[in-house]
C-alpha positions in Angstrom: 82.2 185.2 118.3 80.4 182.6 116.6 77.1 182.6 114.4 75.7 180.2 117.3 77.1 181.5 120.3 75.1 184.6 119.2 72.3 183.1 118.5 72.8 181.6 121.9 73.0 184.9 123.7 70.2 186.5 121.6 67.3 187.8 123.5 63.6 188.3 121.9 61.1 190.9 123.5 58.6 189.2 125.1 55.7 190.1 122.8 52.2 191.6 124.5 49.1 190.7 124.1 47.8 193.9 122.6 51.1 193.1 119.8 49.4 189.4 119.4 46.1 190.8 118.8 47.4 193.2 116.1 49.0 190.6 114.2 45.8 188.5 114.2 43.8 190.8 113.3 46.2 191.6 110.2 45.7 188.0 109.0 41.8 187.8 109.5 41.8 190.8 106.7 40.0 193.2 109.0 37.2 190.4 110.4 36.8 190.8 114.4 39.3 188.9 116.8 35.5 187.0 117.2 36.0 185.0 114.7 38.4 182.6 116.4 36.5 182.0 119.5 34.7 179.2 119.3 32.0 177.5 120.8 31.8 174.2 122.3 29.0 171.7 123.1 29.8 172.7 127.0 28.6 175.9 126.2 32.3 177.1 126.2 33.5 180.2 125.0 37.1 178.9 123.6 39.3 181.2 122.9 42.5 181.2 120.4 44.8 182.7 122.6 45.2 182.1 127.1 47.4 184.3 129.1 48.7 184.6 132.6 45.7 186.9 133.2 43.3 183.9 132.4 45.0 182.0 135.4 45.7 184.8 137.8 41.6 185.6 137.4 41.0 182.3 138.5 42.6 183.0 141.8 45.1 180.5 143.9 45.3 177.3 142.2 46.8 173.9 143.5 50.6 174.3 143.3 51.2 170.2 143.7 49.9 167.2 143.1 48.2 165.0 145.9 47.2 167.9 148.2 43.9 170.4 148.5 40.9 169.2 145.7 43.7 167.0 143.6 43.0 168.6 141.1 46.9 167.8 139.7 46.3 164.6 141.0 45.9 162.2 143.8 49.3 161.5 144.3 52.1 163.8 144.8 54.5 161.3 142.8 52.0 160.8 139.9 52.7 158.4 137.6 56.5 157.9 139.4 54.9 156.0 141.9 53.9 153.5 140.1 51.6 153.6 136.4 48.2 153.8 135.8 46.9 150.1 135.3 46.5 148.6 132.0 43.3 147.4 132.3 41.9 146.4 128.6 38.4 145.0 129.1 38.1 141.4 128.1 35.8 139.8 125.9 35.2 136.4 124.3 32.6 134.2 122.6 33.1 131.7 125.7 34.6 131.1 129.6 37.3 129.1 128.2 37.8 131.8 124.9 38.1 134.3 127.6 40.5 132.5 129.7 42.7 132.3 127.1 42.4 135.6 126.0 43.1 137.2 129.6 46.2 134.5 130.4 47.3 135.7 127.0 47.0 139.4 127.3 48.6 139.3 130.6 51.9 137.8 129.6 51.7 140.8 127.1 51.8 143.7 129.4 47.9 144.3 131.1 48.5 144.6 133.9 44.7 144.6 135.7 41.9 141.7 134.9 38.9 143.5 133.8 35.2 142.0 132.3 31.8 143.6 132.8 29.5 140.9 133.1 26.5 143.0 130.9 29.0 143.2 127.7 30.2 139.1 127.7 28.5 137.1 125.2 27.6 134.6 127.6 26.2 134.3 131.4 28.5 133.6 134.5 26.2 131.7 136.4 27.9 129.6 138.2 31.0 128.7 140.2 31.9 126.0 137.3 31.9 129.5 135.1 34.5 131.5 137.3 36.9 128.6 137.2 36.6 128.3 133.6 37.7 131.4 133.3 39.8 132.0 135.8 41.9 128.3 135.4 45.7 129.2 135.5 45.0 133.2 135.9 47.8 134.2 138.5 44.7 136.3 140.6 47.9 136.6 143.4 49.8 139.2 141.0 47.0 141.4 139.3 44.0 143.5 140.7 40.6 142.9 139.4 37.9 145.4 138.1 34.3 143.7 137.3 31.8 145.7 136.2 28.8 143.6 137.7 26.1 146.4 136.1 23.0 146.8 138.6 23.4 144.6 140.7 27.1 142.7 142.4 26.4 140.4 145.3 25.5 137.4 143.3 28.0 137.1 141.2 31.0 138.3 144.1 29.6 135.3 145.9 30.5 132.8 143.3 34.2 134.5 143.0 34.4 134.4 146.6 33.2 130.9 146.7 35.9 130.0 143.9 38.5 132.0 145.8 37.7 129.6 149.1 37.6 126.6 146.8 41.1 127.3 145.4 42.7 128.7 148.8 42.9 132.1 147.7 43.2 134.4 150.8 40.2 137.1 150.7 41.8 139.5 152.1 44.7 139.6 149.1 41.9 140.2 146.8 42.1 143.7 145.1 40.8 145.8 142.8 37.0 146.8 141.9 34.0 144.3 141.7 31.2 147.0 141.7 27.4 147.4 141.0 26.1 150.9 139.5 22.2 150.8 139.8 21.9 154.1 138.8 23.9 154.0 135.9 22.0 150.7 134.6 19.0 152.3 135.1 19.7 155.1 132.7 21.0 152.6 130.2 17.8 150.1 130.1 14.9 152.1 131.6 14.6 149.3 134.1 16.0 147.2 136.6 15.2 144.0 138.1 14.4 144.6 141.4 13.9 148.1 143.3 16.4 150.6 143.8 15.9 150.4 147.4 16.4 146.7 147.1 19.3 147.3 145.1 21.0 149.4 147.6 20.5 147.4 150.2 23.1 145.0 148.4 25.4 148.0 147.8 25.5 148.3 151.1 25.5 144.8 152.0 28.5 144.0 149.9 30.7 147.0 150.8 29.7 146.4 154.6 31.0 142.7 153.9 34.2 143.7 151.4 35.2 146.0 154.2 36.2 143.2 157.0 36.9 140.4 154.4 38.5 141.9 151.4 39.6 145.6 152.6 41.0 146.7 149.2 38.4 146.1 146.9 36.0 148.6 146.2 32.5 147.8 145.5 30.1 151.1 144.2 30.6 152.1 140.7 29.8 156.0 139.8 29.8 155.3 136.0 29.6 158.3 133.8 29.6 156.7 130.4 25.5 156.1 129.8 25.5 159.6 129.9 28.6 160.1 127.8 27.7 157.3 124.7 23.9 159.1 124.8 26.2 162.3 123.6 26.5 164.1 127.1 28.6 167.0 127.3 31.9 167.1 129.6 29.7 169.0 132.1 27.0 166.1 132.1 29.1 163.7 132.5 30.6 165.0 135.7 27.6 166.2 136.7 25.5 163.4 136.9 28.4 160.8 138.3 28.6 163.6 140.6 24.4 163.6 141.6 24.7 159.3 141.3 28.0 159.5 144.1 25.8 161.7 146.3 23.0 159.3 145.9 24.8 156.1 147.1 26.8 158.2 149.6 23.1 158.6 151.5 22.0 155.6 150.6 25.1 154.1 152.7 24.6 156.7 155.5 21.2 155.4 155.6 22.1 152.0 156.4 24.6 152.7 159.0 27.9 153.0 156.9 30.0 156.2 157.5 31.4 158.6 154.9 34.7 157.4 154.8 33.8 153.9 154.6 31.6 154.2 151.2 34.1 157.0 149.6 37.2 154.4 150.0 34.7 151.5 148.4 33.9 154.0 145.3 35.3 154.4 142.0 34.5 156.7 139.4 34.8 155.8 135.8 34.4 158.2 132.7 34.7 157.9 128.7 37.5 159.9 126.9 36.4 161.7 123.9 37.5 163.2 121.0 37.9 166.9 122.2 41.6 166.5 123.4 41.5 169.1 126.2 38.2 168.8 127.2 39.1 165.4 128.2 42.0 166.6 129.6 39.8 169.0 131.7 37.1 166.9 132.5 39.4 164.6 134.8 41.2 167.3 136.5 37.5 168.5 137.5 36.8 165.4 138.3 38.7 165.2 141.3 38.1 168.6 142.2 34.2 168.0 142.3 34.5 164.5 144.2 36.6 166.1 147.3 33.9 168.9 146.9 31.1 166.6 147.7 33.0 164.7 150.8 34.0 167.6 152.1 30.6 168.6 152.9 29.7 165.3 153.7 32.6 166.2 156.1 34.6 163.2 154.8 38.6 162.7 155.9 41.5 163.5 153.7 41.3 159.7 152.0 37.9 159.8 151.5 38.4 163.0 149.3 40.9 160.8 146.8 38.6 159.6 144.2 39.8 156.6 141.9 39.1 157.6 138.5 39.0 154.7 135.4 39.1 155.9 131.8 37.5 154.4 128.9 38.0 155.2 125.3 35.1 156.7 123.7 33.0 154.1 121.8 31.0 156.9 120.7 33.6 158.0 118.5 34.0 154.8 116.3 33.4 154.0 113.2 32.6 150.6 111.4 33.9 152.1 108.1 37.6 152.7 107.6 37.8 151.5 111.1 41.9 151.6 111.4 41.0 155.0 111.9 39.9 154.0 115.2 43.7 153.6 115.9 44.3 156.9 115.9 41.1 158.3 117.6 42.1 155.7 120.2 45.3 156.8 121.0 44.5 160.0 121.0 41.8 159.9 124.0 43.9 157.3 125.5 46.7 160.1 125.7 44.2 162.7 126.8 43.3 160.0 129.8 46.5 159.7 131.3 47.5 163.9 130.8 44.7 164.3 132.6 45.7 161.5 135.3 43.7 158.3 134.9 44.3 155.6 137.5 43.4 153.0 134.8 42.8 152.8 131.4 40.8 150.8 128.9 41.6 151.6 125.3 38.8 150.6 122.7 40.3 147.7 120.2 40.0 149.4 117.1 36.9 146.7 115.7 34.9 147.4 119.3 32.1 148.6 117.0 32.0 145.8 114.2 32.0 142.5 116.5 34.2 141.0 119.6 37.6 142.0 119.4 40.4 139.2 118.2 43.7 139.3 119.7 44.9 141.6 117.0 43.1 144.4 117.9 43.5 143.2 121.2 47.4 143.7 121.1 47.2 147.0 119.1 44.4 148.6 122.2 46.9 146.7 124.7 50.3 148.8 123.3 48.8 151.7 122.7 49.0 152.2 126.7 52.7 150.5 126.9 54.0 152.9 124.1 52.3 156.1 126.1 54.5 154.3 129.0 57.7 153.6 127.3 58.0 155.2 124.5 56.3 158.2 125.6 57.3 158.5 129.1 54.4 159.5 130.6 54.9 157.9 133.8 58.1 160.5 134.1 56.4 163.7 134.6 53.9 164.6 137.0 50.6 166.5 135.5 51.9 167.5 132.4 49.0 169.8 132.0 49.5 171.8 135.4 50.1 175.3 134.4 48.7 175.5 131.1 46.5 178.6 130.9 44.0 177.0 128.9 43.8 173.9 130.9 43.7 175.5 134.4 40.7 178.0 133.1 39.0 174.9 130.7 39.4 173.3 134.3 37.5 176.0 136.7 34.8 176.6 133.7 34.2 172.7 133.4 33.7 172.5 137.5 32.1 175.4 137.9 29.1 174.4 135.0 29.1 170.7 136.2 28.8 171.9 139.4 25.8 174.1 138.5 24.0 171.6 136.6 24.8 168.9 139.7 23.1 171.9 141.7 19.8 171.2 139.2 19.6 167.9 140.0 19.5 167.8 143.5 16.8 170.7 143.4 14.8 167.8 141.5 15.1 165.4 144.4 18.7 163.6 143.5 19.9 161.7 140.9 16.9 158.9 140.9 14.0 161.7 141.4 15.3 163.6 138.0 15.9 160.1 135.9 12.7 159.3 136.8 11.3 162.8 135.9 13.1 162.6 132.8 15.1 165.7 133.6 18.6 163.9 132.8 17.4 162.3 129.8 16.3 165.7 127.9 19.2 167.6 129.4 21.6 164.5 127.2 19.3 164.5 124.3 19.4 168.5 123.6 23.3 167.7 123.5 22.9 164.7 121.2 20.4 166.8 118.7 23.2 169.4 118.4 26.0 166.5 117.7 24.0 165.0 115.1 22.6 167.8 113.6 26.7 168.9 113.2 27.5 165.0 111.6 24.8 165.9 109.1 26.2 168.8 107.9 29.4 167.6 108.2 30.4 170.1 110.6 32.0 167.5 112.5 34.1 165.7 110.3 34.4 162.0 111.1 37.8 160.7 108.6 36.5 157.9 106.6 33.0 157.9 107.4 31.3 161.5 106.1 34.3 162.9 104.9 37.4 160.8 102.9 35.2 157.9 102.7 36.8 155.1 100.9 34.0 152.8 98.6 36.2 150.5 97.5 37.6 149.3 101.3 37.9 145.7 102.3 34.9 145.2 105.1 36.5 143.8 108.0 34.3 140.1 108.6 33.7 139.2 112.1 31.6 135.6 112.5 28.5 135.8 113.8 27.9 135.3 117.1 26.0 132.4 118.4 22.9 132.5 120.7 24.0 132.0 124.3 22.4 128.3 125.4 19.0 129.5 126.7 19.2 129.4 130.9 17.7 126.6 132.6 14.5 127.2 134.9 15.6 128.8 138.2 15.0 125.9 141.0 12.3 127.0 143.1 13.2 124.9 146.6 16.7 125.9 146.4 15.7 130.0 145.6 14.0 129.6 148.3 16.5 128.3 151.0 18.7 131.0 150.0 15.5 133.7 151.2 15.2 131.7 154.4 19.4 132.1 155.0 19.2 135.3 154.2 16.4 136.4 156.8 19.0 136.4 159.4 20.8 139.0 158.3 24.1 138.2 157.0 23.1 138.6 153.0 27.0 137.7 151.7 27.7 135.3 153.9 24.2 133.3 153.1 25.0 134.2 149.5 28.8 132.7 149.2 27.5 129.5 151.5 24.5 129.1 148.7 26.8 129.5 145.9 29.3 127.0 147.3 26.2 124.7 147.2 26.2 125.6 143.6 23.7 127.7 143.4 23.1 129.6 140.5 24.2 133.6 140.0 20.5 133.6 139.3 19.1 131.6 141.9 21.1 134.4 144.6 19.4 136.9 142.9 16.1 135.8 142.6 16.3 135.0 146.6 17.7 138.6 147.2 14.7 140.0 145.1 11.8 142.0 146.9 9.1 141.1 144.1 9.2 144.5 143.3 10.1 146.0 140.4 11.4 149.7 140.1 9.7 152.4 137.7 9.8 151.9 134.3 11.9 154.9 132.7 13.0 156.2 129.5 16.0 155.1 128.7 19.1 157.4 127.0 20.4 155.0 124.5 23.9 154.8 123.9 25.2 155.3 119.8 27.7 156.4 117.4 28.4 159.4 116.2 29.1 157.5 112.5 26.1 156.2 113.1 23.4 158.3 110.4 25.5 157.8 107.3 27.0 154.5 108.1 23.2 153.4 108.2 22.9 155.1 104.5 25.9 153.4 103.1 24.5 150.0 104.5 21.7 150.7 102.6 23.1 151.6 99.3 25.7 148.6 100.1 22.4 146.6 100.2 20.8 147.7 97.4 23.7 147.2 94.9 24.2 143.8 96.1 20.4 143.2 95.2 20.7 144.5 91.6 24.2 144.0 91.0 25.4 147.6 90.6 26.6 150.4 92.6 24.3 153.6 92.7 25.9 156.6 91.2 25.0 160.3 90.4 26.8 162.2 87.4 28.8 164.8 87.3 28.4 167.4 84.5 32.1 169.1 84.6 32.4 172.8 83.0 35.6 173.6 81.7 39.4 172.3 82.0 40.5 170.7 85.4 41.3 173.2 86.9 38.2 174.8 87.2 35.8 172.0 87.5 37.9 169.9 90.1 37.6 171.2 93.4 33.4 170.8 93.4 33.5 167.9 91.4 35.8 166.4 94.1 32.9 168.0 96.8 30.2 166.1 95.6 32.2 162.8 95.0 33.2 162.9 98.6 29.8 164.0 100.0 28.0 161.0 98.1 30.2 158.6 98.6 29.8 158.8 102.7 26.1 157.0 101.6 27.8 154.3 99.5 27.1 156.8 96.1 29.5 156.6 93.3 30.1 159.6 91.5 30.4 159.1 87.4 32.7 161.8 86.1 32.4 163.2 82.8 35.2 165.3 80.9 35.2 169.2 81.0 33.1 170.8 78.7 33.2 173.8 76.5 30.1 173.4 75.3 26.5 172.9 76.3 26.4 170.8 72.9 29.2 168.9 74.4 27.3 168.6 77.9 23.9 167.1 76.4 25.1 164.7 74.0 27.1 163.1 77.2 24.3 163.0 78.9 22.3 161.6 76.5 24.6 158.7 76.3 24.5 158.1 79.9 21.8 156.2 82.2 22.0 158.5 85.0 18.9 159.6 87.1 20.5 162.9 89.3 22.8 164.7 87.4 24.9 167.9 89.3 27.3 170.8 87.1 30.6 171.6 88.5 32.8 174.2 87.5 33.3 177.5 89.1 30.7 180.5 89.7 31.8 182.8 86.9 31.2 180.0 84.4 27.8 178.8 85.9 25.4 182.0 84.6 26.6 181.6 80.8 26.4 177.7 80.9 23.7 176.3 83.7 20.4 178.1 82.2 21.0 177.1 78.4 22.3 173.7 79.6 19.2 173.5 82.0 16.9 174.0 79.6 18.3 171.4 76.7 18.7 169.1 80.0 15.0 168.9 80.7 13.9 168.2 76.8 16.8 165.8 76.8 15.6 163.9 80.0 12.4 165.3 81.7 12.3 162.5 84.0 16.3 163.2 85.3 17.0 166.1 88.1 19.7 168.4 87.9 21.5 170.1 90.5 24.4 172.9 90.7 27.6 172.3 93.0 27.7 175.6 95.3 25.4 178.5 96.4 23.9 180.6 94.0 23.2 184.1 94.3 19.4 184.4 95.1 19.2 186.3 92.1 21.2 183.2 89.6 19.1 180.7 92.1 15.9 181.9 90.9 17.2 181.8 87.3 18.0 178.6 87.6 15.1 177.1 89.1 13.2 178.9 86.3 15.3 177.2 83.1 14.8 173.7 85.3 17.4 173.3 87.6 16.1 171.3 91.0 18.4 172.6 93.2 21.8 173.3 94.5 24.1 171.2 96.8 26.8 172.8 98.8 29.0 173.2 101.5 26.2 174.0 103.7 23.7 171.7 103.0 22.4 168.7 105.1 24.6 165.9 103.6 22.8 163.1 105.1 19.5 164.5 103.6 20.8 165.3 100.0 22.1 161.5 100.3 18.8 160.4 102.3 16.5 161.9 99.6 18.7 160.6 96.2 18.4 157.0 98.0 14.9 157.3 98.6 14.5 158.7 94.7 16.0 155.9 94.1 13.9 153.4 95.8 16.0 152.5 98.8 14.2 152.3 101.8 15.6 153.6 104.9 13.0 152.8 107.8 12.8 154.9 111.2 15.5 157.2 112.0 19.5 156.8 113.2 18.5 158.8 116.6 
C-alpha cells in the first residue's frame, strides 16, 4: 500500500481536554491556564479553548435557520435566497454630485439607494431637491433606505410628492425611509420638537406607509450613537432593544397593533473591530428582538427583525488611513457571518472628508468580493455550531438583556436618557477604551503603533458652507397647520409639498411649540482620536518653525543590544508626530557625552539592555547634567526600584516603558516643548 493511501486510512485519537490542558500548561512554563483567558469590554470571560460542554451547558439551541428566536437567521435559505443588499451610503458636496454618484455606483454593483439626510452636506428642502437627485435613478429596480434622523414625514412627503409628479406607483415603493427620535436624541441632547410630538409622526407615517406603500418600513431602532460613544456589544443591543420597546408603546398608544409597527421597524447596528463579538452581537440581535414581541404577543412575522450593518467609524483612522481597507473588510465580513440583511461598508477616507468615487468603489467591492469571491451567499450561518460563537451568543443576550432589564426599571429608554443613566453606563466603557489607546494596549496599525512620519496626507477640498436657508413663509406654515387639523397629517403634508412647500415649512406646521428636555449628549469619536490630535499638533508646530520635533536617543553598545528599545521609543514618539535622532552605540560614557554635546537636543532617552544600564546610566547621568543642566534624560525600560532610585539620584528624570501612558510621555514632551494642546480628546 501506498505512503498516501496510508495516510489516508490513518486515524488520530481524538485528544481530551484534560490532554489539551497539559500541553498548555507545558508551554506557559508552569504559569496558570489563567493566563489565557481574557477579558473583554462586555465584561466577558474569553477563554482560549470552547468545547462541546460549553454548548451542551447552554441547553437546546436553534438547529435551523428561519425558525424559533432566528438566532441562525431569519431565513431558512440565508443568503441562497437572495444576498444581503449592497447598500453603501451616499454622499456628495451637492443634489446633482449625488445623482451622479448613486447613478454611477449603481451600474457598479449597489444594489440598495441609501442617504441619511443629517450626514449630506446640503439640505433637501424641496421637491426641486429630490428630482435633482433622483433624475434618471431607475427607483423601479432598487429599494431605498433614508435615514431621515428625528423626524421623517416632511421629507417622505416631498418623495411622495416627486413619486406622484413622475408617475411612480406608491405602492412599488420599497425599502426604509425611517425616523429614530430616540437615537437623535442621544446624539445632540436635543430635538426640535417633543418626543411626544415626534411620535405622533412615527405613528402617523407608518399608519399612512401601511395602506399606500406596504413595503417600506418607517421606525428606525439605531444602535450606533451608542456604539461610536464607545458602547460595549451589550449596550448596543441593549439600548436598541429599550428604544424598540419604546416606539412599540408609543404605536400601541395611538391605536396601531403589534404586528403592524414590528413589520414597519428596522434595526441597524455598527460592526466593530472584535471579529466575534460582532459576529455575536447580531445573532443576539435577533434573538432579543423575537424576545420582546413575543411578550408583546406579536405573530411569527413580527418576530423577524431586519437588521442593517454599518462599518465601524469608530475604528478609523485619518493617518495611514489605507489601513482602513482592511479594518473595513474585516467588520464587513463579521456583518454578513453574523447575517446582516444590508450592509454599508465605510470608504476608507470616511474620516478625512466626503468620500470620492475611489474609495467609493473600493467600500462598494469589498461587499461584491465577500459575494463572489468569497461565496458567502453559499452557506447558510457559517457560524452555527461554533462553541465559541453559540456561548459568546447566550452570554451577549443574556447581559444585554439584563442591562435592557435596568432600563426599563428607570422608566424606559426616554426616562434613563433623560436621567443620564445611558449616558454614564457608555462613558464608563469609553474611559476604559481610551485609557487602553493610551497605553497602547489597544494597538491601532499606523496610528499609535507603526506610525509612518514621512506618509503622503491624503487632501480632501474643503467643503463649502451650504447657502444659508431662506426665512420659513409664515402664511404658507400656517395653511399647512390649518390642513393638518383635520387629521390626515401625510396626506396634508404630500398636498402642501406638491404646492412646494418647503421640507421646513411641513415641519414647522407639524411642530407643537414645544421643545423636548435638553439632555447630555454621548458624542460620537474615534478611537485614533488622542494621538492623532498630538501628531496634528506637532505637524503644526514644525510647519511654524520649519523643523520637525525630535528626542535623542543615547544607544549603549553594538546593535544588537541597543536596537530593540531604541526601536520602542522611535515607534512610541513618532505616534505624536516626534522624530527620533539616533546616535551610534557606545562603549563609552566619554563617547556618549561628547555626542551629546554636539547635538541640540532637549529630551534625551539611553537604550541598551538592563545588564548594561547600572555600569553606564549613573556615571553617564551625572556627566549628562554638568554637560546640559537644562536637557532631561530618561531610560528605555523599567528599573528595578532599587536601580530607579539610583538613577533618579545621579540625575536621571525618569524612565519610559512598555507600560507607561504613551499619550502622556508624548503630551508632556510637546508641552515641554511649547506646543499647546487645549482641552482634552474625550
Amino acid at each position: 500500500m501506498s505512503d498516501v493511501a496510508k495516510m489516508k486510512e490513518a486515524v488520530f485519537p481524538a485528544p481530551t481536554v484534560e490532554e489539551w490542558e497539559r500541553e498548555a500548561e507545558k508551554s506557559l512554563k508552569g504559569k496558570p491556564l489563567e493566563r489565557l483567558v481574557t477579558m473583554t469590554y462586555e465584561n466577558i470571560a474569553v477563554k482560549p479553548l470552547y468545547t462541546r460542554r460549553d454548548v451542551e451547558a447552554l441547553g437546546p439551541l436553534e438547529q435551523y435557520p428561519g425558525f424559533g428566536q432566528y438566532v441562525r437567521g431569519a431565513r431558512p435559505e440565508g443568503y441562497r435566497g437572495g444576498p444581503w443588499k449592497v447598500s453603501q451610503e451616499i454622499s456628495a458636496a451637492s443634489p446633482s454630485d449625488w445623482n451622479e454618484a448613486v447613478k454611477h455606483d449603481l451600474e457598479r454593483g449597489q444594489t440598495e439607494i441609501h442617504l441619511a439626510l443629517g450626514r449630506l452636506p446640503f439640505a433637501v428642502e424641496s421637491v426641486e431637491d429630490v428630482a435633482v437627485m433622483f433624475a434618471g435613478v431607475p427607483l423601479d429596480r432598487y429599494s431605498l433606505r433614508v435615514d431621515a434622523g428625528e423626524r421623517s414625514l416632511s421629507f417622505l412627503a416631498l418623495l411622495v410628492a416627486y413619486f406622484k409628479e413622475q408617475g411612480v406607483p406608491l405602492s412599488s415603493v420599497r425599502g426604509a425611509i425611517g425616523m429614530d427620535p430616540l437615537g437623535a436624541w442621544a446624539e445632540q441632547g436635543t430635538l426640535s420638537c417633543s418626543l411626544e410630538r415626534l411620535y405622533d409622526e412615527m405613528v402617523e407615517a407608518t399608519k399612512w406607509a401601511k395602506d399606500e406603500m406596504p413595503v417600506v418600513r418607517t421606525m428606525f431602532v439605531r444602535g450606533e450613537p451608542y456604539h461610536n460613544g464607545g458602547a460595549n456589544a451589550v449596550q448596543e443591543l441593549a439600548f436598541a432593544l429599550a428604544t424598540a420597546v419604546e416606539y412599540i408603546r408609543a404605536g400601541l398608544d395611538r391605536g396601531l397593533a403589534v404586528d403592524d409597527i414590528a413589520v414597519r421597524m428596522q434595526a441597524s447596528f455598527a460592526v466593530g473591530a472584535d471579529f466575534f463579538m460582532e459576529i455575536a452581537k447580531l445573532r443576539a440581535a435577533r434573538r432579543l428582538f423575537a424576545q420582546v414581541m413575543e411578550a408583546f404577543d406579536g405573530g411569527e412575522s413580527a418576530r423577524r427583525i431586519e437588521l442593517y450593518v454599518r462599518t465601524s467609524p469608530f475604528t478609523k483612522t485619518v493617518y495611514d488611513p489605507y489601513v482602513n481597507m482592511l479594518r473595513a473588510a474585516a467588520e464587513a465580513f463579521a456583518a454578513v457571518v453574523g447575517g446582516a440583511d444590508g450592509v454599508h461598508v465605510s470608504p476608507f477616507d470616511e474620516a478625512i472628508g466626503l468620500p470620492d468615487e475611489f474609495s467609493r468603489r473600493i467600500a462598494r467591492n469589498t461587499q461584491l468580493i465577500l459575494l463572489e469571491e468569497a461565496h458567502m451567499a453559499n452557506v447558510i450561518d457559517p457560524a452555527g455550531g461554533s462553541y465559541y460563537v453559540e456561548t459568546l451568543t447566550a452570554r451577549l443576550a443574556e447581559e444585554a438583556w439584563k442591562l435592557f432589564q435596568r432600563v426599563e426599571e428607570q422608566g424606559g429608554m426616554a426616562k434613563a436618557l433623560e436621567a443620564g443613566f445611558v449616558q454614564a453606563e457608555v462613558e464608563a466603557v469609553a474611559k476604559q477604551r481610551l485609557d487602553r489607546v493610551k497605553m497602547r494596549k489597544e494597538k491601532i496599525v499606523g496610528t499609535n503603533v507603526y506610525a509612518n512620519l514621512e506618509e503622503t496626507p491624503i487632501e480632501k477640498p474643503t467643503q463649502a458652507a451650504v447657502n444659508e436657508l431662506p426665512p420659513l413663509e409664515e402664511k404658507r406654515v400656517a395653511d399647512i397647520r390649518s390642513a393638518l387639523a383635520f387629521g390626515k397629517w401625510m396626506e396634508a403634508a404630500i398636498d402642501a409639498a406638491r404646492r412646494r412647500a418647503t421640507a421646513r415649512e411641513i415641519a414647522a406646521a407639524l411642530a407643537d411649540g414645544n421643545t423636548s428636555v435638553r439632555i447630555a449628549p454621548i458624542r460620537a469619536w474615534r478611537l485614533a482620536e488622542p494621538f492623532e490630535r498630538l501628531r496634528k499638533e506637532a505637524e503644526k508646530h514644525a510647519e511654524r518653525t520649519g523643523s520637525r520635533l525630535s528626542v535623542h536617543l543615547i544607544n549603549i553598545g553594538p546593535l544588537v543590544r541597543h536596537q530593540a528599545r531604541a526601536d520602542f521609543i522611535a515607534g512610541l514618539f513618532a505616534a505624536g508626530g516626534v522624530a527620533a535622532e539616533r546616535s551610534d552605540g557606545f562603549a563609552s560614557v566619554e563617547e556618549a557625552v561628547e555626542w551629546v554635546q554636539s547635538t541640540s537636543g532637549t529630551h534625551y532617552i539611553v537604550c541598551g539592555v538592563d545588564d548594561d544600564y547600572p555600569a553606564f546610566v549613573p556615571a553617564l547621568a551625572r556627566a549628562f547634567k554638568q554637560a546640559k543642566p537644562d536637557a532631561k534624560l530618561y531610560v528605555a525600560g523599567k528599573p528595578p526600584e532599587e536601580l530607579e532610585n539610583t538613577y533618579a539620584a545621579a540625575g536621571v528624570d525618569g524612565s519610559i516603558h512598555l507600560g507607561s501612558n504613551a499619550y502622556e510621555v508624548i503630551a508632556a514632551f510637546l508641552t515641554e516643548r511649547g506646543v499647546a494642546l487645549d482641552g482634552e480628546v474625550h
